[in-house]
C-alpha positions as CSV (number, residue, x, y, z in Angstrom):
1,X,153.0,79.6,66.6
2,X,150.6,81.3,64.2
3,X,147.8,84.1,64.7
4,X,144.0,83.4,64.8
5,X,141.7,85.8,62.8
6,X,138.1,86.2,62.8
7,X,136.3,88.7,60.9
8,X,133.0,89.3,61.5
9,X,131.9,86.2,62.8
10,X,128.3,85.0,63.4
11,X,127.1,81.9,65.1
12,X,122.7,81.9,65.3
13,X,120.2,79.2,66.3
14,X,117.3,80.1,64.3
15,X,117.0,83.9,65.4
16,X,118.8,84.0,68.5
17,X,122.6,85.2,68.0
18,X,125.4,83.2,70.0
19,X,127.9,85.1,68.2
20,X,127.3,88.3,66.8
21,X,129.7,90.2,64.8
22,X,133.3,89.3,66.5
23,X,136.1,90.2,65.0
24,X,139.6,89.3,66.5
25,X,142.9,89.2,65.8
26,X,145.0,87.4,68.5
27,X,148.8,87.6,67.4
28,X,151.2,85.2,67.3
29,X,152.5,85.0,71.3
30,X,149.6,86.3,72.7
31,X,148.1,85.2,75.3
32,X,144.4,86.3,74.6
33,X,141.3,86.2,77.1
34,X,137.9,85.8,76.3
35,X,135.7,86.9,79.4
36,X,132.3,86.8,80.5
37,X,129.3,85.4,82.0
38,X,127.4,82.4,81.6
39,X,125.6,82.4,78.0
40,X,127.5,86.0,76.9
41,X,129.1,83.6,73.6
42,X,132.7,82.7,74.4
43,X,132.8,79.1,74.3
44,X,130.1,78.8,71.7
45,X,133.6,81.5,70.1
46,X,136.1,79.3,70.4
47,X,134.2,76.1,69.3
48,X,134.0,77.8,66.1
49,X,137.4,78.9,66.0
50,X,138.3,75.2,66.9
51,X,136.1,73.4,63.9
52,X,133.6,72.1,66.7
53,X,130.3,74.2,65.5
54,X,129.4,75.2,62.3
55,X,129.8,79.0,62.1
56,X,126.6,81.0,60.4
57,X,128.5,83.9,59.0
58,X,132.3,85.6,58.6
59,X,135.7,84.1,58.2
60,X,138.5,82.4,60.3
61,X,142.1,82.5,59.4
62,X,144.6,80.8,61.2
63,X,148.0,82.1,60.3
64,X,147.5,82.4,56.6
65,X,145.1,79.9,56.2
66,X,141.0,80.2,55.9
67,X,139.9,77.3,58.1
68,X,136.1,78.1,57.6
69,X,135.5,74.9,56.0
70,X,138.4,72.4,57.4
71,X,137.7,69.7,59.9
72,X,138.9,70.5,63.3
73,X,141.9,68.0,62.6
74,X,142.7,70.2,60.0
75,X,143.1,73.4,61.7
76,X,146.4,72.6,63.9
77,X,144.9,74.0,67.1
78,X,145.1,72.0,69.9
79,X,142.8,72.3,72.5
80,X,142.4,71.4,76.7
81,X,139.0,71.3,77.8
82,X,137.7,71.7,81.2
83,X,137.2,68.4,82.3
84,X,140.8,67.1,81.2
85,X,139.3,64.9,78.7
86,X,142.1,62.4,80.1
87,X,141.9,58.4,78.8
88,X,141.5,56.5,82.3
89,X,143.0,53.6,81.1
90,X,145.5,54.8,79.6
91,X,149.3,55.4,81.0
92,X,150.1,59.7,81.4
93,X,152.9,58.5,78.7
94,X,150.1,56.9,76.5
95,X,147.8,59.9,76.8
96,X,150.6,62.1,76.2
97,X,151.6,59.7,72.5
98,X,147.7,59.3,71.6
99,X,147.7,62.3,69.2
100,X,151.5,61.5,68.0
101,X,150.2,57.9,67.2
102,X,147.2,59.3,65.3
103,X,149.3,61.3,63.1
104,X,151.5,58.5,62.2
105,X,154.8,59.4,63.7
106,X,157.5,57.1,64.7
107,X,158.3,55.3,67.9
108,X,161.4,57.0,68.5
109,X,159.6,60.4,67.7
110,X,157.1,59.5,70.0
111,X,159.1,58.8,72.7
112,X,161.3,61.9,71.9
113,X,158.5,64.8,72.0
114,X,156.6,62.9,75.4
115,X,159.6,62.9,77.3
116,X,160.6,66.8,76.5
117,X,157.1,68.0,77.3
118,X,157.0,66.5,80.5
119,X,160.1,67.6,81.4
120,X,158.6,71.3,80.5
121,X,155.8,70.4,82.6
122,X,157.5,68.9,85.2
123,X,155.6,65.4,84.8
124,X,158.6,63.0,84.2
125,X,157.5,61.1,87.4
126,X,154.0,60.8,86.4
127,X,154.3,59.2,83.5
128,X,153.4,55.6,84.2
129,X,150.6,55.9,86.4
130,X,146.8,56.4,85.3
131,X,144.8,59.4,85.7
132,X,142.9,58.4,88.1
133,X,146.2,58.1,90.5
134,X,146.7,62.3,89.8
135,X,145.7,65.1,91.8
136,X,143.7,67.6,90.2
137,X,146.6,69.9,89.3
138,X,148.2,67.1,87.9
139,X,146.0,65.8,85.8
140,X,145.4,69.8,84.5
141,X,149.5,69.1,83.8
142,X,148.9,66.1,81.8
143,X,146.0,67.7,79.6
144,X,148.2,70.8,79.0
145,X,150.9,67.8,77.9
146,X,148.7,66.8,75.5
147,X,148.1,69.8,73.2
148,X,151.4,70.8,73.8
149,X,153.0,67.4,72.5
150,X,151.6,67.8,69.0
151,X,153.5,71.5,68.4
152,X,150.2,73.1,67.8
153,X,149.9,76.4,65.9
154,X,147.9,77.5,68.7
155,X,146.4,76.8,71.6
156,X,142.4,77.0,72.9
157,X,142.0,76.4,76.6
158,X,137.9,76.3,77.7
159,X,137.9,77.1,81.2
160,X,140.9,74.7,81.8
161,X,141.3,75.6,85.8
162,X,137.0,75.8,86.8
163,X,137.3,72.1,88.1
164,X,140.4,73.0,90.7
165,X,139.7,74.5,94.1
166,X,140.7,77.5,95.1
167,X,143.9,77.3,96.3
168,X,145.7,74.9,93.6
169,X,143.8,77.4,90.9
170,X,146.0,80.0,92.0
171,X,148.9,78.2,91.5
172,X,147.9,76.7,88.5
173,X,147.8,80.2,86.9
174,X,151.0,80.9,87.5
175,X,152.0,77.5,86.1
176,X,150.1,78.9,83.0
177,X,151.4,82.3,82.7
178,X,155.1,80.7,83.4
179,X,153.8,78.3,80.1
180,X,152.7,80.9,77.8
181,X,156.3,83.2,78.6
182,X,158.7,80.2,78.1
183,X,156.8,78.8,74.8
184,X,155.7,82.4,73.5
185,X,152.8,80.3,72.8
186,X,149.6,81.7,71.1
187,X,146.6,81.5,73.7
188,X,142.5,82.2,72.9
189,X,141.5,81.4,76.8
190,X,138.0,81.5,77.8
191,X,137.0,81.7,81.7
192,X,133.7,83.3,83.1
193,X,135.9,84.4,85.8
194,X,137.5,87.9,85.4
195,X,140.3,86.9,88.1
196,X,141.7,84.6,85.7
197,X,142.0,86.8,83.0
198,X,143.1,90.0,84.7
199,X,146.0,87.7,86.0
200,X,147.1,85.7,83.1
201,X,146.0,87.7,79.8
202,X,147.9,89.9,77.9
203,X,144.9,91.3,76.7
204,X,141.3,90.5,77.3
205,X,138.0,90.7,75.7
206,X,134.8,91.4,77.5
207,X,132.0,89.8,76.0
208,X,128.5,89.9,77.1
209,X,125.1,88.8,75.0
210,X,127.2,87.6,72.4
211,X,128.5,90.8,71.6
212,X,132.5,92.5,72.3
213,X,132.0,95.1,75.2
214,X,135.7,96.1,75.2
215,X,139.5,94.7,74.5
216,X,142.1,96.0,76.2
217,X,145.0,95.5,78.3
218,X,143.7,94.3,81.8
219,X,145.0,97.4,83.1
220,X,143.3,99.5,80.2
221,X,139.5,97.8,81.0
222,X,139.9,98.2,84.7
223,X,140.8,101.3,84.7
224,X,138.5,102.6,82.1
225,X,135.6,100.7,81.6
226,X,133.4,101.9,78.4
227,X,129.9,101.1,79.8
228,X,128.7,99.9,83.2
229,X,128.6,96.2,82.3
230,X,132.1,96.1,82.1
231,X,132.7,98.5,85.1
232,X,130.6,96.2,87.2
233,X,132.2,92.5,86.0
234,X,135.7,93.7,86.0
235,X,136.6,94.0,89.6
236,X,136.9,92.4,92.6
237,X,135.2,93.6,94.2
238,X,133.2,95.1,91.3
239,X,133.3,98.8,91.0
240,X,130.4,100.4,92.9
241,X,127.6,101.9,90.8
242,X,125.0,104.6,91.8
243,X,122.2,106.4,89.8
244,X,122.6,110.3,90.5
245,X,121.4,113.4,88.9
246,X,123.2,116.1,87.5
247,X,122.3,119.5,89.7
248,X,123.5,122.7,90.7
249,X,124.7,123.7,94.5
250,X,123.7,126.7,96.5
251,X,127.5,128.0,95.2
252,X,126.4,127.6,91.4
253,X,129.0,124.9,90.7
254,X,127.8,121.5,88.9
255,X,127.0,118.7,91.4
256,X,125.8,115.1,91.5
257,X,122.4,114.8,93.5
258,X,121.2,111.4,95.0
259,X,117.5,110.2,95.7
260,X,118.3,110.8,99.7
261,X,118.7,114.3,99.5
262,X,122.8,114.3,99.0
263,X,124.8,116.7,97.2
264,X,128.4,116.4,95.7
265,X,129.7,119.8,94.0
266,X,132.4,118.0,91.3
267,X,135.6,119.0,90.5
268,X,135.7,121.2,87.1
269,X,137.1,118.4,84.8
270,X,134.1,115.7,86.0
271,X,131.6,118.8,85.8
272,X,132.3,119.6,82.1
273,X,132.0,115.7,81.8
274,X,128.9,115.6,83.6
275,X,127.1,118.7,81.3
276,X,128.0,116.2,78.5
277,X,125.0,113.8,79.8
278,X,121.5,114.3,79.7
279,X,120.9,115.1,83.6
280,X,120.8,111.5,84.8
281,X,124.2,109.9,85.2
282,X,125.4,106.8,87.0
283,X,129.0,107.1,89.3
284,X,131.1,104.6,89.7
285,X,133.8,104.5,92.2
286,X,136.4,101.7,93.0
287,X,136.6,100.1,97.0
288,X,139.7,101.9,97.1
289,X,139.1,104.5,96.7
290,X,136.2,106.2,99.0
291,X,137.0,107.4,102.1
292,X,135.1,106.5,105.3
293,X,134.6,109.2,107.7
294,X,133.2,108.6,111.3
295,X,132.1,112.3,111.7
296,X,129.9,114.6,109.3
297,X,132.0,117.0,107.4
298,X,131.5,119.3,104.1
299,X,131.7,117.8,100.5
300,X,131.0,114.1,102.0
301,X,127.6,112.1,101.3
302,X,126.0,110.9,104.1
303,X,125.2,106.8,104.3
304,X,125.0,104.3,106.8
305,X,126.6,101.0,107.4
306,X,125.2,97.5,106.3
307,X,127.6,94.9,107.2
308,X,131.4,94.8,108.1
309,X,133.6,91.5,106.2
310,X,136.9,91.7,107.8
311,X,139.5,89.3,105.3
312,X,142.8,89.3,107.4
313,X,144.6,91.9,106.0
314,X,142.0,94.3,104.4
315,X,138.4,94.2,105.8
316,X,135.8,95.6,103.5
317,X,132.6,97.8,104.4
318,X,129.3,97.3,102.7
319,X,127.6,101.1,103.0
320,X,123.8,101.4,101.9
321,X,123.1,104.6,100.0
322,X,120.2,105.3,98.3
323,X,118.8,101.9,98.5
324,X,122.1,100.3,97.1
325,X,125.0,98.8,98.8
326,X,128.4,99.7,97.5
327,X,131.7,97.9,98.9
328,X,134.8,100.2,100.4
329,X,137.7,98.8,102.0
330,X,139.3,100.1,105.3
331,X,142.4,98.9,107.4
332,X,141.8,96.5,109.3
333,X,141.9,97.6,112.6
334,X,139.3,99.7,111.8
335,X,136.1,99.5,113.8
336,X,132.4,100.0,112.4
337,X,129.4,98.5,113.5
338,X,126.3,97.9,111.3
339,X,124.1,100.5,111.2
340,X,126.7,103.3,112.1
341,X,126.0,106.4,110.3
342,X,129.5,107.3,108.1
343,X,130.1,110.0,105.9
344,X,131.6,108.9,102.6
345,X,134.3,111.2,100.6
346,X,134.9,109.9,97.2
347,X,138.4,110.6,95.5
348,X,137.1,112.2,92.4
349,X,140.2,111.3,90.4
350,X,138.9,108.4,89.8
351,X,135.0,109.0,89.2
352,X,133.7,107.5,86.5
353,X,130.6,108.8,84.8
354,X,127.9,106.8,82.8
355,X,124.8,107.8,81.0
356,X,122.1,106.8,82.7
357,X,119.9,106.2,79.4
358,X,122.5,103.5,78.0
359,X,125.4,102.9,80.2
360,X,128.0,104.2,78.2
361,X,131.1,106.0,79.7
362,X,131.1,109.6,79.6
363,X,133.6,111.6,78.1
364,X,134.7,115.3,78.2
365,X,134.3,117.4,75.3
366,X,132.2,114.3,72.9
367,X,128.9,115.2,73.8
368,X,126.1,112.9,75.4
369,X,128.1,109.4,75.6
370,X,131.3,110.5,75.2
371,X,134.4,108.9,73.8
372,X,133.8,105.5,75.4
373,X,132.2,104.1,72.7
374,X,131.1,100.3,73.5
375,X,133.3,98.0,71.0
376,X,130.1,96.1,70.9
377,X,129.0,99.2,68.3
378,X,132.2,99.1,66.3
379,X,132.2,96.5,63.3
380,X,136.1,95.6,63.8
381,X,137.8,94.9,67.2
382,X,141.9,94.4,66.9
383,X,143.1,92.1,69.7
C-alpha cells in the first residue's frame, strides 16, 4: 500500500470554493476519515484524489508519484462507491475478474486472485449468482471484492455503508475495520455520518464549508473539540451548547451567568480560562456528564424538563434552559415528567469554553481564543 498526499488543494466552480486549501497526508495503513455534512467538500475531496474532477489548484502524490495530471486508471486507487456500482448481468465471479480482464491478465491469474479475495471476504458461495440474488451486505462484500482484487495502492470508499439499514450497517463496520487490520490497507473514507468514523477511523478529519476543522484521533476530536462546529457534529448525542456570560458572584469568584437569571461560580482552572474571552462565552457539556437533581441545592442551575426518551438501557432527558434544549442521560429507572423543575449540576472537568464572537475553543493562558486554533486557519494539516 502506498500514502496519498495533498498539498494545498483547491477545487472552485467559478467563485464558490468546494475545496479550499486541504492538505493531507494519509500514511501507508491508515485508515483515514473524511467527515462532515452535506455540501462541507469531502466527496467533491476524494473525486479529485481519485482522477474523477479536475482539481483547480495544489498537488496530489500518491506514494511517490504526482498524479495531478494522470487519468484515474492511472492512479492505482481503487475505489467502492455507494451504490455498489455492481454489473447485474454479470456473475459475482465476473464482476470480481472485470478489472483483471481490463488489465490484460491471464486466465489462470484471474481465477487465482478472485478466488483468494473471496475467500477474504467470505464470498466463495456467492460467486455464481447475480447481484440481484444478494442481500445488501453482500452485495457491499462483492463491491469491496472488486477494488480489493486489483491490489490497489489504495483504497477510496464514498459512503460505502449509506444504502444498508441500520442493523446490517453495524455489522458491516466491523467487517470493515476487521478488512483494513488484516490487509493494513490504506483507507481515504468519506461518510456524512460521524458514527461511522468515530468507530472505524484511525484518524478523522472534520470538514465543514469546504474547509479542515480539525484531525485528530477520534478520541482527540471528541474530547477536545477546537470550535463549536465540531463540538456540536461530533457526538451522539451532540455535545450540549449554551451562550453565557462571563460575571462575578456575590463571593468575588468568576462565574458563568445565563439569560434566566442563573449563576455558576467556576472552578479556578475554567475561570482563568474564562478571563481569556471577551465576556460572552459559549459552554459545552457532554450528556454524561451533567447531573440531574430533583431538589434545588447550591452551585446547580435551575431548568425544567422538555421531554423524557427512554432507549432500554440509558434513557436520555431533554432539559430546556435559556430557551435551548440540551440532552443529559439518566439510568433508566429514573423517573421525570415533562415539565418537572430539575436542578442541573455540571461536572466542570469536562467544561468546555468557546468564544462567543467566533466559536473557537478557549484556552488557559493564550489569550482571547486560546490554543484551539481551528485547523481550518492553519495552511498544512498532517493526517
Amino acid at each position: 500500500m502506498a500514502q496519498i498526499t495533498l498539498r494545498d488543494v483547491y477545487k472552485s466552480y467559478g467563485a464558490v470554493p468546494a475545496v479550499d486549501g486541504v492538505s493531507i497526508e494519509v500514511k501507508d495503513g491508515e485508515f483515514v476519515a473524511l467527515v462532515g455534512p452535506s455540501g462541507c467538500g469531502k466527496t467533491t475531496t476524494l473525486n479529485l484524489v481519485a482522477g474523477l474532477i479536475e482539481l483547480t489548484d495544489g498537488d496530489i502524490w500518491v506514494g511517490d508519484k504526482l498524479v495531478n495530471d494522470l487519468d484515474p486508471k492511472d492512479r492505482d486507487l481503487a475505489m467502492v462507491f455507494q451504490n455498489y456500482a455492481l454489473y447485474p448481468n454479470k456473475s459475482v465471479f465476473d464482476n470480481l475478474a472485470f478489472p483483471l480482464k481490463m488489465r490484460k491478465l491471464g486466465k489462470v491469474d484471474i481465477e487465482e486472485r478472485v478466488r483468494k479475495t473471496a475467500k477474504i471476504l467470505n464470498i466463495e458461495m456467492l460467486l455464481d449468482r447475480r447481484p440481484r440474488q444478494l442481500s445488501g451486505g453482500q452485495q457491499q462484500r462483492v463491491a469491496l471484492g472488486r477494488a480489493l482484487v486489483r491490489n490497489p495502492a489504495a483504497f477510496l470508499m464514498d459512503e460505502p455503508l449509506s444504502n444498508l439499514d441500520a442493523k446490517l450497517r453495524v455489522q458491516m463496520r466491523a467487517e470493515l475495520k476487521r478488512f483494513h487490520q488484516e490487509l493494513n490497507a490504506t483507507i481515504l473514507y468519506v461518510t456524512h455520518d460521524q458514527v461511522e468514523a468515530v468507530t472505524m477511523a484511525d484518524k478523522m478529519a472534520v470538514m465543514s464549508g469546504g474547509v479542515m476543522q480539525q484531525y485528530g484521533s477520534p478520541k482527540e476530536i471528541y474530547d477536545g473539540p477546537v470550535n463549536t462546529f465540531v463540538a456540536s457534529f461530533v457526538g451522539s448525542p451532540a455535545m450540549n451548547l449554551i451562550a453565557a456570560d462571563v460575571t462575578t458572584d456575590a463571593q468575588g469568584r468568576t462565574a458563568l451567568g445565563g439569560s434566566s437569571g442563573w449563576t455558576l461560580p467556576l472552578l479556578e482552572r475554567n475561570a482563568r480560562v474564562a478571563r481569556t474571552s471577551s465576556g460572552k462565552v459559549i459552554f459545552g457539556i457532554r450528556h454524561g456528564h451533567i447531573g440531574i437533581l430533583t431538589e434545588e441545592t447550591d452551585i446547580a442551575i435551575p431548568a425544567r424538563v422538555y421531554t423524557v426518551e427512554p432507549t432500554g438501557d440509558i434513557t436520555y432527558v431533554h432539559i430546556f434552559l435559556d430557551g435551548e434544549t440540551l440532552v443529559a442521560s439518566v439510568p433508566p429507572e429514573t423517573v421525570l415528567h415533562p415539565d418537572q423543575p430539575v436542578w442541573l449540576r455540571l461536572d466542570e472537568d469536562f467544561l468546555h469554553l468557546f468564544e462567543a464572537t467566533d466559536g473557537v475553543r478557549l484556552a488557559e493562558g493564550a489569550g482571547r481564543g486560546g490554543t484551539g486554533v481551528s485547523i481550518a486557519a492553519a495552511t498544512t494539516v498532517t493526517l
